[in-house]
N, C-alpha and C positions, 0 to 999 in steps of 0.2 A: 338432804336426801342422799347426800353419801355415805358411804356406811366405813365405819374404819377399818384399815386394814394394815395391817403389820408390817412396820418398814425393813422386816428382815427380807423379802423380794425384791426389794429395792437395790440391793450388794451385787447383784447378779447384770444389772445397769452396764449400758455403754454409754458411763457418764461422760458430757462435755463439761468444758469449761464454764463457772456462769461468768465468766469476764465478755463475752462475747455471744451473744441470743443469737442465734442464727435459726430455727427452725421451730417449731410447731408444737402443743396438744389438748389443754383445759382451758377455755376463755370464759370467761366469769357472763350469767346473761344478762349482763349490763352491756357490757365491749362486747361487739362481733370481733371475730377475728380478724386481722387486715388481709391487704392484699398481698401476695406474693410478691417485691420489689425487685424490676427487670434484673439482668443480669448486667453487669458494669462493662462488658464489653460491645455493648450497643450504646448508642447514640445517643445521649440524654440533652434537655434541656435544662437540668435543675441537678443541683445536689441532688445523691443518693440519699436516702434514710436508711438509720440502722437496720439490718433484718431484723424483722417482726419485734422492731425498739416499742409500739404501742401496743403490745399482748400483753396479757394479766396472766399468761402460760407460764408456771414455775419453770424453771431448768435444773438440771440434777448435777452436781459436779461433787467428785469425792475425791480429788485430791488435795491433799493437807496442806499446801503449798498456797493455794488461791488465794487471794486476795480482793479488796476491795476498799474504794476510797470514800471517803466522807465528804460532805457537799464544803466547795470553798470556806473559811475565815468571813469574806466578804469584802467587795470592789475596794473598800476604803484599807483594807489590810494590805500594805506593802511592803518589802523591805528595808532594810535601813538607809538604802541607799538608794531608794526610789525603785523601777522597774514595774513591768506589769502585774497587774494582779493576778493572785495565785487562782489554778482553774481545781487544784482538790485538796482535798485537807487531809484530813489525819488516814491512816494505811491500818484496817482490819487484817488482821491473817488468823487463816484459820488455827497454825499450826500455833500459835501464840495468844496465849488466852492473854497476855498481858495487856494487848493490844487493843480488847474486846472494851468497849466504852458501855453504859450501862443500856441495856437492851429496850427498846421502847413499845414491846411489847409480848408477854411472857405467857404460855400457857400450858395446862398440865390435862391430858386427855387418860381415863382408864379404858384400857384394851383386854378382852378375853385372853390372849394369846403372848404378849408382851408385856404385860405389867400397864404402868404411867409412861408415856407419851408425851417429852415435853420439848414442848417448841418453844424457839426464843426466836425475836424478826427486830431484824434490827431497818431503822428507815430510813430512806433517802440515801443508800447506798449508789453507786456506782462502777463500772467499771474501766479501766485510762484504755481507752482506744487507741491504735497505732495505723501508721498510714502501710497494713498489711491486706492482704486479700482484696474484698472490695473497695478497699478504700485507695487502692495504690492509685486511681482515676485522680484523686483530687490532694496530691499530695501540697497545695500551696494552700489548702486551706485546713482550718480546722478542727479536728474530727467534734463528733457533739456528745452530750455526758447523756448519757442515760440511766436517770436515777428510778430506783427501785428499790425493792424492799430485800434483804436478807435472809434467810431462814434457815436455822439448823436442829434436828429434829433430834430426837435422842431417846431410846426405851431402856427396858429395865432390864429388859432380859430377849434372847432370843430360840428358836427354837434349834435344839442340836447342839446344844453347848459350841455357838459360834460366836466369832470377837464382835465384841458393841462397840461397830463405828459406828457415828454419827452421818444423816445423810443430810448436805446441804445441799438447799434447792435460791433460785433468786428467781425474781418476780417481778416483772418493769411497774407494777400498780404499786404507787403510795399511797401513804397515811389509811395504811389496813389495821383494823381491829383485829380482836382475837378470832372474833368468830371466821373472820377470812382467810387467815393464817391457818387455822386448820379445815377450811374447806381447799387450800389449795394441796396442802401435802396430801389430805386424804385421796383428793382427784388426782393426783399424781401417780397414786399408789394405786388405783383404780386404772388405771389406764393399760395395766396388764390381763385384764381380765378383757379390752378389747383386743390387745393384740392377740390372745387365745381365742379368741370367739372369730376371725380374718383366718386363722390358721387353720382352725377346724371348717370354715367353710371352704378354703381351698388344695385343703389334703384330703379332708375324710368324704366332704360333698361336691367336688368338682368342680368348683367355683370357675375355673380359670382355664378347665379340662379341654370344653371346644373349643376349635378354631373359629370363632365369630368371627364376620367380615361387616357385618352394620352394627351401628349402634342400635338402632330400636329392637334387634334379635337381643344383641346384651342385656337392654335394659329388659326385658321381658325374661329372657334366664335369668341373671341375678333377681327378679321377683319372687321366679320358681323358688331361688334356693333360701329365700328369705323363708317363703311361705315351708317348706321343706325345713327349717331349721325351728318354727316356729311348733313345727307338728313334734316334731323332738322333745322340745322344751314340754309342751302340755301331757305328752307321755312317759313323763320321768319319772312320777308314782308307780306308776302301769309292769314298767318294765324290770325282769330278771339279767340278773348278773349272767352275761355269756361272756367267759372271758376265757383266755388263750391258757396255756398252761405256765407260763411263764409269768404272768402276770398274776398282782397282788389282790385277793379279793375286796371288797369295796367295805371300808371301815363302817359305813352306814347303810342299811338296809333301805332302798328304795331313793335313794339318793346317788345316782350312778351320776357319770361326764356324758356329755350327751354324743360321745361317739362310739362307748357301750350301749346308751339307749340305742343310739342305729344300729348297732347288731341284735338286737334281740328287739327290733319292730315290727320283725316277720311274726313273729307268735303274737303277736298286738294286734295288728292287722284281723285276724280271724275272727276275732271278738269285739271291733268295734264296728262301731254305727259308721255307714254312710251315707251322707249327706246329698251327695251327688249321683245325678242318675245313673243305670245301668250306660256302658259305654255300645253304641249301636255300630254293627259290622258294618265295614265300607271298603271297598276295590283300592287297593294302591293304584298309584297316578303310572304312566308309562314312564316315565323316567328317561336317563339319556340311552341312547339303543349299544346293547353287550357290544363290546370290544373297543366303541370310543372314548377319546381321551377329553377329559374336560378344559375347552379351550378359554374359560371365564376366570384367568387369572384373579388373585385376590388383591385387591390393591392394597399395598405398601405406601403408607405413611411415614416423611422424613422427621425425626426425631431429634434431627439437630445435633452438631458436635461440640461440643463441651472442649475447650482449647484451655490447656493447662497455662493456670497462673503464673506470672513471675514472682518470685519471690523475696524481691525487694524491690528498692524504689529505680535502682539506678538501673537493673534487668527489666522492665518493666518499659522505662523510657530509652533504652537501646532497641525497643523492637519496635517501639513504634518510630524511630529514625531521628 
């Protein structure tokens, strides 16, 4: 159900590291997504888990530098001279094809817009944890391997005679087929067209515009604007190009962004059906009497402060004494 989309938007990313999953976006509808895992500065009973170590969420990481290690040898694998057994094996780098072991599973997607689309995922990857960030809580113990899958995506061409990087994503689900492999980079690449669909409800329709002071007002405007976004969409046929002088006319006829549909909904409006009854005249309420001040302060929710990390182990256990 996802439809491909061209990983040259992708370049424009503020990629993380995939050595390290920390946050959010595409979960497969097998996995819900988990829960958000407290903050390390609170009081725990139990080891911390990796952030979000059991999401099937690709992560985007583009620097050439990344790495990633291969699951142990095996318990029986030692050195020559005894010692404990090794916890990773062999060292992937991007920036070193040498290094690349042969891929376990490879696929080649055609795109309108970019040529062949080809993903390579390699499995049971991981990434070496360090006792940094959240982990500095539990530095006597040891950190946990989170294996998952690799992926690095690669087109033929892009648009604007721009350079063809490659865009690596990692994926904490194994032993994925092809088919999975390119439902996750597609979903990844899809995931811009919600953050433009957020944007446009809170710049062009005011998502965020009132001062709310209850949640059940919220949830009843964000309806509004759902509903209000919705009527956009079904009059994107309907509607002419009103656009500023500055701006570039629309390469396709009747195919306008749905924040040109809102400018030119007013000539829409005259012509369509309503559904809904005439609106009947009614007395405003008396309201609070001219020249008082409104003594119903808004209450203010504590949102908690966020206290800067130490940045290693030995700052870390100086503060706490």
């Amino acid at each position: 159900m996802t439809a491909p989309a061209g990983p040259g938007r992708a370049g424009a990313l503020r990629c993380r590291a995939h050595a390290a999953p920390t946050r959010e976006e595409t979960a497969t509808p097998s996995r819900p997504p988990p829960r958000t895992p407290p903050r390390t500065s609170r009081p725990r009973t139990r080891p911390p888990k990796p952030p979000r170590a059991s999401s099937s969420r690709p992560r985007p990481s583009r620097r050439s530098s990344r790495c990633g290690s291969t699951p142990a040898p095996g318990p029986d694998r030692r050195g020559p001279k005894g010692g404990r057994p090794r916890r990773h094996g062999g060292v992937l780098t991007f920036a070193r094809p040498d290094t690349w072991h042969t891929p376990d599973t490879a696929t080649a997607t055609d795109t309108a817009r970019y040529g062949t689309a080809q993903a390579t995922a390699w499995d049971r990857t991981h990434p070496r944890l360090t006792h940094r960030g959240p982990w500095l809580d539990h530095a006597e113990e040891e950190p946990p391997i989170p294996h998952g899958t690799l992926i690095r995506l690669e087109v033929e061409c892009l648009p604007g005679d721009r350079d063809l990087k490659p865009v690596r994503l990692w994926c904490s689900a194994t032993t994925a087929t092809g088919t999975d492999v390119d439902l996750w980079w597609q979903s990844f690449l899809r995931r811009f067209d919600l953050e433009h669909t957020f944007r446009l409800m809170k710049q062009t329709l005011g998502w965020t515009a009132p001062k709310i002071r209850h949640a059940d007002t919220a949830d009843l405007w964000t309806w509004l604007i759902i509903a209000a976004h919705t009527q956009i969409r079904l009059a994107r046929p309907l509607a002419e190009d009103v656009r500023r002088p500055w701006e570039r006319p629309a390469t396709e006829p009747r195919r306008l962004t749905p924040a040109r549909v809102r400018r030119g909904f007013r000539n829409i409006r005259a012509t369509a059906a309503r559904p809904a009854a005439a609106p009947k005249p009614s007395r405003p309420g008396p309201g609070r009497p001219p020249g008082s001040k409104n003594k119903q302060r808004a209450p203010r929710h504590n949102v908690g402060k966020t206290a800067k990390r130490a940045d290693s182990i030995k700052e870390h256990q100086s503060r706490r004494g």
